[in-house]
C-alpha atoms as a printed R data frame, in Angstrom:
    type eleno elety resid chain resno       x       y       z
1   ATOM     1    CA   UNK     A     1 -41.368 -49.566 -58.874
2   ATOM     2    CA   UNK     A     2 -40.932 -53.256 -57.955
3   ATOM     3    CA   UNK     A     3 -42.789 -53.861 -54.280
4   ATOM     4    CA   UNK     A     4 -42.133 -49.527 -54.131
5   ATOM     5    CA   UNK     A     5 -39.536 -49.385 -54.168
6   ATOM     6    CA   UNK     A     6 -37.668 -46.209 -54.559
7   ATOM     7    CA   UNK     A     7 -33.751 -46.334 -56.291
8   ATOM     8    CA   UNK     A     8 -33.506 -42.790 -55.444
9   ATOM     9    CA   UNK     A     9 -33.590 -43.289 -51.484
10  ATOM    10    CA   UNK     A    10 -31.161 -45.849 -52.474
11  ATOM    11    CA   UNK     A    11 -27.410 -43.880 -50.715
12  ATOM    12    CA   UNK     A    12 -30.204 -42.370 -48.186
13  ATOM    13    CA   UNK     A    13 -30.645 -45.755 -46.872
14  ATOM    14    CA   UNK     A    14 -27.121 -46.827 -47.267
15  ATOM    15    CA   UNK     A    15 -26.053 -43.892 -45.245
16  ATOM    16    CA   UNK     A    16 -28.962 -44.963 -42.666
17  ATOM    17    CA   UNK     A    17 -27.368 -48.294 -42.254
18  ATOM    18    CA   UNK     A    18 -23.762 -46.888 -41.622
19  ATOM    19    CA   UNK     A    19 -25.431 -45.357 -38.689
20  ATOM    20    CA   UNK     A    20 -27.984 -47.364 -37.530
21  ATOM    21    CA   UNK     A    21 -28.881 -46.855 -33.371
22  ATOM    22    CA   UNK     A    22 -27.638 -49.968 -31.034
23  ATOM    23    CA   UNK     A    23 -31.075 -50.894 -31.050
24  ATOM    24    CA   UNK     A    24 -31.397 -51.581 -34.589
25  ATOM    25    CA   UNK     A    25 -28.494 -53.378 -34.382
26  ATOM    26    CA   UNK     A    26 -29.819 -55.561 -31.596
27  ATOM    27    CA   UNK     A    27 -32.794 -55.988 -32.787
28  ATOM    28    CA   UNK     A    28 -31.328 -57.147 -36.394
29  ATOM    29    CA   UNK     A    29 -28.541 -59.173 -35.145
30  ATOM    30    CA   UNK     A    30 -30.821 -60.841 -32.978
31  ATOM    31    CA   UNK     A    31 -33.883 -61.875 -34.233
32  ATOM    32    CA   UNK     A    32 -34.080 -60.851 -38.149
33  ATOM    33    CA   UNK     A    33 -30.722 -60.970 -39.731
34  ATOM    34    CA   UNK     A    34 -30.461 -64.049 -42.153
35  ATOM    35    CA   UNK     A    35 -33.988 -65.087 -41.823
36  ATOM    36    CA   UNK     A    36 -33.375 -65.768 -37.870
37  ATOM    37    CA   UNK     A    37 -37.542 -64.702 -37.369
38  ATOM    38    CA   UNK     A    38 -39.379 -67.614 -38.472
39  ATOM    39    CA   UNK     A    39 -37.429 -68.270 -41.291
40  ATOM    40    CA   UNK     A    40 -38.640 -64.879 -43.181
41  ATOM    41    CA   UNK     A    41 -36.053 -63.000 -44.969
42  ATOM    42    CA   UNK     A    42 -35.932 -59.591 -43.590
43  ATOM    43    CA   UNK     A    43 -33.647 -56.297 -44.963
44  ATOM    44    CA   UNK     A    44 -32.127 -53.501 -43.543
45  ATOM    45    CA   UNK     A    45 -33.204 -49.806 -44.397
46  ATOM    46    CA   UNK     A    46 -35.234 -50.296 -47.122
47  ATOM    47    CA   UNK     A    47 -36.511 -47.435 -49.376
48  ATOM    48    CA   UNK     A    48 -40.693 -47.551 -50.407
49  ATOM    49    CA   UNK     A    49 -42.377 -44.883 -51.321
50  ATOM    50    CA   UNK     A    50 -41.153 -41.988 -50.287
51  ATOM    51    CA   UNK     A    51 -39.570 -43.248 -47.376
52  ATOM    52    CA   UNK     A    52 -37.052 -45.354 -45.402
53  ATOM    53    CA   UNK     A    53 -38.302 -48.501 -43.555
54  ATOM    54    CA   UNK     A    54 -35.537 -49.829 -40.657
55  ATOM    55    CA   UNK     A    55 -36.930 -53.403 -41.427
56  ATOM    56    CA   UNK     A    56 -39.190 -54.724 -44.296
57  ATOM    57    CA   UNK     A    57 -40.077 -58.480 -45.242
58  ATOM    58    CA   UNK     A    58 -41.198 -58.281 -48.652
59  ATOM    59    CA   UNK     A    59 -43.409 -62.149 -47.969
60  ATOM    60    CA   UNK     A    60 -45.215 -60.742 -45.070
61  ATOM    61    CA   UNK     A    61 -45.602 -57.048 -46.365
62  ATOM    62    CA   UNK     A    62 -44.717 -56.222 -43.368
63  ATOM    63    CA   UNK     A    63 -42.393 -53.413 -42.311
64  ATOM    64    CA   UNK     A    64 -40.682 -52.641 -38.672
65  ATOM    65    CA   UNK     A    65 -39.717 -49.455 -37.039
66  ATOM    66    CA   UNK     A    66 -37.845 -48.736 -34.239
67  ATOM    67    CA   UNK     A    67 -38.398 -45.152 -32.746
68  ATOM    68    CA   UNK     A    68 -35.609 -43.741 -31.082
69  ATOM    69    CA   UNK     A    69 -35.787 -40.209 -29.067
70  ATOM    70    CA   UNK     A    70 -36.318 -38.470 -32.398
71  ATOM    71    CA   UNK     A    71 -39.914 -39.929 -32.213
72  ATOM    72    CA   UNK     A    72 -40.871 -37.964 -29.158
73  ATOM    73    CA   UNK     A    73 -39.937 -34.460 -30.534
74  ATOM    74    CA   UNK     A    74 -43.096 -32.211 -31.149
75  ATOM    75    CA   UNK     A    75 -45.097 -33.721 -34.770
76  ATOM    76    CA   UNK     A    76 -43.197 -36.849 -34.699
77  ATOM    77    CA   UNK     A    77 -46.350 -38.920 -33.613
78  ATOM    78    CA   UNK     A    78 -48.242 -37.097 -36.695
79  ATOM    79    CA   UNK     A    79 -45.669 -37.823 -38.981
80  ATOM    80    CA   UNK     A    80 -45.230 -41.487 -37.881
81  ATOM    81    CA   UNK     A    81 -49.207 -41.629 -38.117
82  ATOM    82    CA   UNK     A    82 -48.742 -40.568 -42.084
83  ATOM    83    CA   UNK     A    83 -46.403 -42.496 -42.670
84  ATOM    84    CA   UNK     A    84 -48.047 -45.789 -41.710
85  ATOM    85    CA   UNK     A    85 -51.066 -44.848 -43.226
86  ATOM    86    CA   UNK     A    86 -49.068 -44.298 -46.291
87  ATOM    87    CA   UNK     A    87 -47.682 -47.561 -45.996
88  ATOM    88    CA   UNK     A    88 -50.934 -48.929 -45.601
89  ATOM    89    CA   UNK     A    89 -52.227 -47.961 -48.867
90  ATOM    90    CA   UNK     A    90 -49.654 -49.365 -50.240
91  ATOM    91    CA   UNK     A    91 -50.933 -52.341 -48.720
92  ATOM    92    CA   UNK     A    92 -47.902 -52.829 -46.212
93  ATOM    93    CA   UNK     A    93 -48.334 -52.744 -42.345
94  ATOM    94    CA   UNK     A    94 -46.148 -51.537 -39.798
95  ATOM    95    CA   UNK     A    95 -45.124 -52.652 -36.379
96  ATOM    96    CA   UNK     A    96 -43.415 -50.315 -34.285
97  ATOM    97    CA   UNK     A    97 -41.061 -50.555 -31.278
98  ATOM    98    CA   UNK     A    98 -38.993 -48.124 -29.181
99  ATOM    99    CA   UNK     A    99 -35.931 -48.188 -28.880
100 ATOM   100    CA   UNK     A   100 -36.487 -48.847 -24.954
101 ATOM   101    CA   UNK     A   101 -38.413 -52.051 -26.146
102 ATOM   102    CA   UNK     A   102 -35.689 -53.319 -27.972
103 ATOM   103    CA   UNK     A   103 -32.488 -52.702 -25.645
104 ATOM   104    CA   UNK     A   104 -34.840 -53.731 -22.407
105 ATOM   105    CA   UNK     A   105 -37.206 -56.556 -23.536
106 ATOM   106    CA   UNK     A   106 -36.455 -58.489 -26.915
107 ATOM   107    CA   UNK     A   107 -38.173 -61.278 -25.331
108 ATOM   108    CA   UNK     A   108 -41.192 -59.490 -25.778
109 ATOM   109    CA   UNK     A   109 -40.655 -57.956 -28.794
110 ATOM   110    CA   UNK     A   110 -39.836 -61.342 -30.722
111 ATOM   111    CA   UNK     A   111 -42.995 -62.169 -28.857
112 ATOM   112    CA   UNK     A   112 -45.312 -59.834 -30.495
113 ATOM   113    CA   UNK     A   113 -43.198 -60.257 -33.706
114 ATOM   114    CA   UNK     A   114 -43.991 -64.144 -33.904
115 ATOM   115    CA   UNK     A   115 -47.448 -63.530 -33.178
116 ATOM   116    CA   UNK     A   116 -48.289 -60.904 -35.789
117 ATOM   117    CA   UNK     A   117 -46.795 -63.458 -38.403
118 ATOM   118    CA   UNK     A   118 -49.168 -66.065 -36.970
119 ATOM   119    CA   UNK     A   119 -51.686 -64.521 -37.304
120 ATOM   120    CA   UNK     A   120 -51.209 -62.534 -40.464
121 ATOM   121    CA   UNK     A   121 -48.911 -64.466 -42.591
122 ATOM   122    CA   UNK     A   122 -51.813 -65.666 -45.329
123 ATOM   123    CA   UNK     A   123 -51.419 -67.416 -48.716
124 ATOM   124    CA   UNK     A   124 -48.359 -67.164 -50.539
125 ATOM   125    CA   UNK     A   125 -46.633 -65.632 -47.581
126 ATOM   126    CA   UNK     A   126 -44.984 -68.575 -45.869
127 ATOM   127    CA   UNK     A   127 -41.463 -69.681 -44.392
128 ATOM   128    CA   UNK     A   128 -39.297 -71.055 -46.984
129 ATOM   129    CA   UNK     A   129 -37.520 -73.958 -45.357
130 ATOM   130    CA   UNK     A   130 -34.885 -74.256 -42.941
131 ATOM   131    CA   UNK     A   131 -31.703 -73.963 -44.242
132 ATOM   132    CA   UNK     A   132 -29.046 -76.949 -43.349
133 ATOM   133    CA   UNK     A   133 -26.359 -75.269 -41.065
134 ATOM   134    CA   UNK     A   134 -23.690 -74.725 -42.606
135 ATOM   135    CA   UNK     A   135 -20.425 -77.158 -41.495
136 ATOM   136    CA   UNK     A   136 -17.410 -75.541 -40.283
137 ATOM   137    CA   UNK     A   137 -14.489 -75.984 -42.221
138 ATOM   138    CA   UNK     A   138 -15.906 -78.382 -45.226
């Protein structure tokens, strides 16, 4: 499996990103669609492992969650726990945000996302260069 990634989550996560909650969108839209978060390419519902990550940067090893409501019902915070530690061995780390963070303050959530890249973005694992803008109509 190339970075673990798993082919068989593969329509799992599709089906995930048909769906996703308004604060994935937001939070994709706005800070890491087409490498808007310090020029890192970031995608959408990726499978590793045995499981589906809402955000993962392949450069940074670095994988984002948003929990929604779902991650308040009872064993949620066990599973999560798991999970990251999961991730972890596979030497990825995980930042998590709810859902509440995202709709209510992306200020500070692009905050704490620029700052974990500065200060754990090592080696090979830097921003490719700005790309030119694109001109309308040309």
């Amino acid at each position: 499996m190339h970075d673990h990634y798993n082919k068989r989550l593969k329509p799992f996560a599709r089906e995930h990103r048909n769906v996703s909650t308004k604060a994935e969108v937001r939070l994709w839209c706005e800070l890491l669609k087409d490498r808007r978060m310090l020029n890192y390419p970031f995608l959408r519902q990726r499978p590793i492992d045995g499981f589906i990550a809402d955000f993962f940067c392949k450069e940074l090893k670095l994988v984002v969650e948003v929990d929604g409501s779902t991650h308040e019902e009872e064993g949620a915070g066990v599973r999560d726990s798991r999970r990251d530690a999961r991730l972890a061995e596979l030497g990825y780390s995980t930042l998590r945000f709810t859902d509440e963070d995202v709709r209510e303050r992306i200020d500070e959530v692009d905050a704490a996302l620029r700052k974990w890249i500065g200060e754990n973005a090592v080696g090979g694992a830097k921003p490719r260069p700005e790309r030119s803008a694109k001109k309308k109509g040309v």
